[in-house]
C-alpha positions in Angstrom: 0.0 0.0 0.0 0.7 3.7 -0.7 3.7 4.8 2.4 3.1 7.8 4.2 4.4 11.0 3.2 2.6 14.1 3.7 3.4 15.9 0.2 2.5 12.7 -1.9 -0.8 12.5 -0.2 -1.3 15.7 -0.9 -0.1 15.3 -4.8 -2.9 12.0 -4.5 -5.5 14.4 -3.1 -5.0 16.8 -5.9 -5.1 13.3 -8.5 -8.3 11.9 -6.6 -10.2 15.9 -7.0 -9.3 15.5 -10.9 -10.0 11.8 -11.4 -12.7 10.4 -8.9 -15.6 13.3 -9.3 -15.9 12.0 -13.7 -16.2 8.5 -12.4 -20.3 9.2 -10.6 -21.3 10.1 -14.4 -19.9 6.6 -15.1 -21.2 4.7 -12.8 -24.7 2.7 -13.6 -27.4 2.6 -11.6 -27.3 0.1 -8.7 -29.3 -2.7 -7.2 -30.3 -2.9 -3.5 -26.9 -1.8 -0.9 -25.6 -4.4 1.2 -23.5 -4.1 4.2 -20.3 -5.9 5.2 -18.7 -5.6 9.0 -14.9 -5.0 8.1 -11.1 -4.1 9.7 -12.5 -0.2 10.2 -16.4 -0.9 10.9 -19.2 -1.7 8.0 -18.8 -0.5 4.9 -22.0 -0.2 2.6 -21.9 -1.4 -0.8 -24.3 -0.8 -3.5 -25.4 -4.0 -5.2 -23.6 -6.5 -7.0 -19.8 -4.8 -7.7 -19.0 -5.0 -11.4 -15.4 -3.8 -11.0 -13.3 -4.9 -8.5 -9.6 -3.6 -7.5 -7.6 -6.2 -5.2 -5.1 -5.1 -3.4 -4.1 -8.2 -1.9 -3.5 -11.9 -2.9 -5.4 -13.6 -1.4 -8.6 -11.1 -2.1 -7.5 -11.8 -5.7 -7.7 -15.1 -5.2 -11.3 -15.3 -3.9 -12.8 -13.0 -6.4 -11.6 -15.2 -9.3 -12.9 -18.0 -7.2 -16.9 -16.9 -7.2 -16.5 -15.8 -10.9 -16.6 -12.0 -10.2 -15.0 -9.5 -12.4 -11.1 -8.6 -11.4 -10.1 -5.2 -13.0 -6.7 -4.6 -11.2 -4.5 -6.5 -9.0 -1.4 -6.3 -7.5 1.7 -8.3 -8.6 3.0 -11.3 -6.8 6.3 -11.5 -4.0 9.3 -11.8 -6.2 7.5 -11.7 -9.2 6.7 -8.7 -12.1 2.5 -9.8 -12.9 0.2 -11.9 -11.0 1.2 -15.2 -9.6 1.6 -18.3 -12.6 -1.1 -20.4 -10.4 -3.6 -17.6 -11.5 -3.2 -16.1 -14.1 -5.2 -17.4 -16.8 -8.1 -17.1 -14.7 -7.0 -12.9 -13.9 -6.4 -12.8 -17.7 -5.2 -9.2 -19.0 -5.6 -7.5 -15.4 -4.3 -4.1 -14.6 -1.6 -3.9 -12.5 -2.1 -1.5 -10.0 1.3 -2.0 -7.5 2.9 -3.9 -5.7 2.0 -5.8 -2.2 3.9 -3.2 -0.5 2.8 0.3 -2.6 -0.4 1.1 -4.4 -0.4 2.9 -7.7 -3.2 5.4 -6.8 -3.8 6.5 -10.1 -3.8 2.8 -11.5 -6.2 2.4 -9.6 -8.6 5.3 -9.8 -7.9 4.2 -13.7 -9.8 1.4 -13.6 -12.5 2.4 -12.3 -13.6 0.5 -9.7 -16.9 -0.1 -7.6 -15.4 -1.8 -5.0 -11.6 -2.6 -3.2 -10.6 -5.3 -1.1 -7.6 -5.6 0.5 -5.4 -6.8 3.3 -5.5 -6.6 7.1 -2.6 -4.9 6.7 -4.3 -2.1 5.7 -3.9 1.1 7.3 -6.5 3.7 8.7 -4.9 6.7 6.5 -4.9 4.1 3.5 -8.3 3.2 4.0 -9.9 6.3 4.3 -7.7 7.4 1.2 -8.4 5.0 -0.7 -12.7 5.0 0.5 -12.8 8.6 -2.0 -12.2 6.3 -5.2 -14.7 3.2 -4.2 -15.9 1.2 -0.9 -13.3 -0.9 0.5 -13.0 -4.1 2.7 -10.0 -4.2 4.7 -10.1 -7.5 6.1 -10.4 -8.1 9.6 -9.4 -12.1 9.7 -6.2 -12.6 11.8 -3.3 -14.3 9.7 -1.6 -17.2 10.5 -4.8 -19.1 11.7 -5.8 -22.6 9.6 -9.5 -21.1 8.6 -8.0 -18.0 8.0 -8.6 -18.6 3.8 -12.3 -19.6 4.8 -13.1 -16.4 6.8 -11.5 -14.6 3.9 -13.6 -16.0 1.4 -16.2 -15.5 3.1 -15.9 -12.0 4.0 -14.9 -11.2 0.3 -17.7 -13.5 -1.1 -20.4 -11.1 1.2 -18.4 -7.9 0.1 -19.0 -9.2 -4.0 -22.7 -9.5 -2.7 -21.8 -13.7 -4.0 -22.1 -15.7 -0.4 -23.7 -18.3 -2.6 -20.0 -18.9 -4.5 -18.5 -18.4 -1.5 -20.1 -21.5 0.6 -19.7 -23.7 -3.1 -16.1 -23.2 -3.3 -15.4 -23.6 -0.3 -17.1 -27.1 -0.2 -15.4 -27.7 -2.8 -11.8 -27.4 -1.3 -12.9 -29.0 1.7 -13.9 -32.2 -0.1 -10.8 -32.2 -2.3 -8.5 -31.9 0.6 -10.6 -35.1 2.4 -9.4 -36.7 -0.8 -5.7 -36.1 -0.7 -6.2 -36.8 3.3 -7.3 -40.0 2.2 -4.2 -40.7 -0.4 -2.0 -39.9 2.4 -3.2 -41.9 5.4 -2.9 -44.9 2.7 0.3 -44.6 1.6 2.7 -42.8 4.0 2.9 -44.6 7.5 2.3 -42.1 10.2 5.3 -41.8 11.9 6.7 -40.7 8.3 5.0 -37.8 7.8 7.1 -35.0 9.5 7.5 -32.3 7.4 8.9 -29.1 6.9 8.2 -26.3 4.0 11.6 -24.0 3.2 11.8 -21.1 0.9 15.0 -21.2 -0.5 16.5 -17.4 -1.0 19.7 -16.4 -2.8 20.7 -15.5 0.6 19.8 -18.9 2.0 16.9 -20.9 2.6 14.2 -19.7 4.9 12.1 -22.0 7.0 8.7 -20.8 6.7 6.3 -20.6 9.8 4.1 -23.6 10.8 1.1 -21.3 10.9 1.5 -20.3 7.3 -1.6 -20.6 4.7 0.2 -23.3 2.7 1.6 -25.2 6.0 -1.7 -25.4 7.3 -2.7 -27.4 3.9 -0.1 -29.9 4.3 -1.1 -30.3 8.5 -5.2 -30.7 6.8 -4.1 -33.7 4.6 -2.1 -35.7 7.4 1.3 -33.9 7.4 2.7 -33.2 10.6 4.5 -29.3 9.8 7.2 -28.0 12.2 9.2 -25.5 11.5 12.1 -26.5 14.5 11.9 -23.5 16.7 13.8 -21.8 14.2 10.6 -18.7 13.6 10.4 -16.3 16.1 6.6 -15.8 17.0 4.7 -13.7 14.7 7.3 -14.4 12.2 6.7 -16.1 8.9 9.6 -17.1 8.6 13.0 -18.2 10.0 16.7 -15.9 9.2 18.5 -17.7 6.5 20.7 -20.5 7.5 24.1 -21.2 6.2 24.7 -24.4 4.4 26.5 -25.5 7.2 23.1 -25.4 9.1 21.1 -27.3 6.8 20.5 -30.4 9.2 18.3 -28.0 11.4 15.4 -28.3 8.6 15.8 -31.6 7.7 13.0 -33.9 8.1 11.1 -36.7 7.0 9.3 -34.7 4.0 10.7 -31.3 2.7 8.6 -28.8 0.1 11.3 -26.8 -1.1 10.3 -23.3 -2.7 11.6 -20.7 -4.8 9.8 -17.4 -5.3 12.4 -16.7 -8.8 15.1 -17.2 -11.7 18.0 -16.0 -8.5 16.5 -18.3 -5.7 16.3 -21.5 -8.6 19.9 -20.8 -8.8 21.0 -20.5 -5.5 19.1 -23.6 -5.0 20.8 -25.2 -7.9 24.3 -24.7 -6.8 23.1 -25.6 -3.2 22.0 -29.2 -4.3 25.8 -29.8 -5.3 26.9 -29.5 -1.8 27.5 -32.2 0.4 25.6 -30.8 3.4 22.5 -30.9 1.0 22.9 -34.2 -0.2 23.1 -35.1 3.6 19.8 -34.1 4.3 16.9 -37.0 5.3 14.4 -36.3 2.9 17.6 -35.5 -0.2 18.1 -39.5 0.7 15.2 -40.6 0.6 13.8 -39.0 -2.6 10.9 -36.9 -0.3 11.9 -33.5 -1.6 9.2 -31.6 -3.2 10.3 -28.8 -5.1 7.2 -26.6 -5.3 6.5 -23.0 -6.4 7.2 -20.2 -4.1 4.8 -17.7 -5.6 2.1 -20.3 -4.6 3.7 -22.0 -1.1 4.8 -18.8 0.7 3.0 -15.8 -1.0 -0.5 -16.9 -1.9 -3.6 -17.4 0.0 -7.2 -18.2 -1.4 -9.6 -20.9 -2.5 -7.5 -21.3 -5.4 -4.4 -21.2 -3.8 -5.8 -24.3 -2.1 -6.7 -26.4 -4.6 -3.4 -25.8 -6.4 -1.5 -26.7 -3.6 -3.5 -29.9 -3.0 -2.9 -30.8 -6.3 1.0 -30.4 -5.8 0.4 -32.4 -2.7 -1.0 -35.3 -4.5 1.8 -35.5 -7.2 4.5 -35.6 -4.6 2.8 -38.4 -2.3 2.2 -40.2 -5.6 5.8 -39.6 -7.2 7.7 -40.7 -3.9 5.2 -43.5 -3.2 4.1 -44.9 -7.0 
């Protein structure tokens, strides 16, 4: 989101005076208003929102997941457009900044009816932001395993689609009893310790046990620790040295890489003998899995994507 300095929000005020007012001549005329309890109290909405801005992933995510109409999105950690596991579905979206800084006038650009966006959200951003279009800053806390669900749900309400909302999410929860299933039959129980690293050019980074995509893996039978390595409220450890490898080795390792510089820092790190030590490099249970999807995404769609890379590592490593 936009950081705060007083002469660029002046500079957006004087953008938002030029740009918003031409936008209420554009608008159509809307159904019936709805209201939806968020992070800064209930926002009102006026029917069914035709063009949405998200300003977040996961809010991305759920809005492409009850088939409502995207117009601008922010790009993906370590990456330049939205993340690979989504993007046919976003299609040609407008980009309209980055996870860490809106593009106000991207955003005013596309015109939007309605914003949702992260807990992270501030007060100053929100009310900023509330002169363009209504927005939903969630109020869900991160880190929790229904965190996605609440999400959806919150986002589903905003879109004035509940009905999408409780039919995706059904969906997800019957596709990870399935994977829950192929696990419990084919890995013994006290072989399913696992562990989920993004590895860095720095080094790898063990990833919290409370993360969206950790919580996956605990759903379907995995049993996620992350060694006491994250601090709390972390999402993730400091980057060990090769020398410390051992200290994330376990049964089962999903092994991440947000881009083209982490791939290769991972690539020379295979070559070392310290890797090739590791448990799981042994015994062929290393899942190399994308980091755009494991350790940045969050959503309905996120889910099932990961489920499915679940399923073709249990299958790969027990045929």
């Amino acid at each position: 989101m936009s950081r705060s300095h007083h002469p660029l929000k002046a500079i957006l005020t004087k953008t938002l005076a030029a740009l918003v007012l031409p936008l209420a001549a554009l608008s159509p005329a809307q159904a019936a208003e709805h209201t939806v309890d968020t992070a800064f109290g209930p926002v009102t909405i006026e029917g069914q929102p035709e063009r949405v801005v998200t300003l977040y992933e996961g809010a991305l995510d759920a809005t492409l997941a009850v088939d409502a109409n995207a117009v601008g999105a922010v790009i993906t950690r370590g990456g330049t457009d939205v993340a690979d596991y989504i993007k046919s579905e976003a299609g040609d979206i407008r980009i309209v900044g980055t996870p860490g800084e809106t593009n106000i006038e991207a955003v005013v650009a596309a015109r939007p009816d309605l914003i949702l966006t992260s807990s992270r959200t501030s007060k100053e951003q929100f009310e900023l932001l509330s002169r363009v279009a209504p927005v939903v800053v969630s109020d869900v806390p991160l880190f929790q395993p229904d965190s996605w669900i609440r999400e959806t749900r919150l986002y589903a309400s905003a879109l004035g689609r509940e009905g999408a909302g409780e039919s995706v999410i059904d969906r997800v929860r019957n596709r990870i009893a399935e994977v829950a299933d192929l696990v419990n039959e084919t890995i013994p129980a006290d072989q399913r310790d696992a562990t989920l690293v993004r590895w860095m050019p720095q080094g790898p980074l063990v990833m919290a046990e409370g993360l969206f995509s950790a919580s996956i893996l605990q759903a379907v039978g995995f049993d996620v620790t992350d060694n006491g390595l994250v601090k709390e409220g972390r999402p993730h450890s400091e980057p060990l040295s090769l020398e410390n490898l051992s200290s994330m080795d376990q049964t089962w390792v999903f092994l991440a890489t947000l881009n083209e510089d982490g791939q290769k820092a991972l690539d020379s790190a295979r070559k070392s003998p310290a890797f090739a030590r590791l448990e799981a490099v042994e015994a062929g249970r290393v899942a190399s899995v994308s980091g755009q999807l494991w350790t940045s995404a969050s959503g309905p769609l996120a889910v099932l994507a990961i489920l499915d890379d679940i399923e073709v590592a249990v299958r790969d490593m027990n045929p």
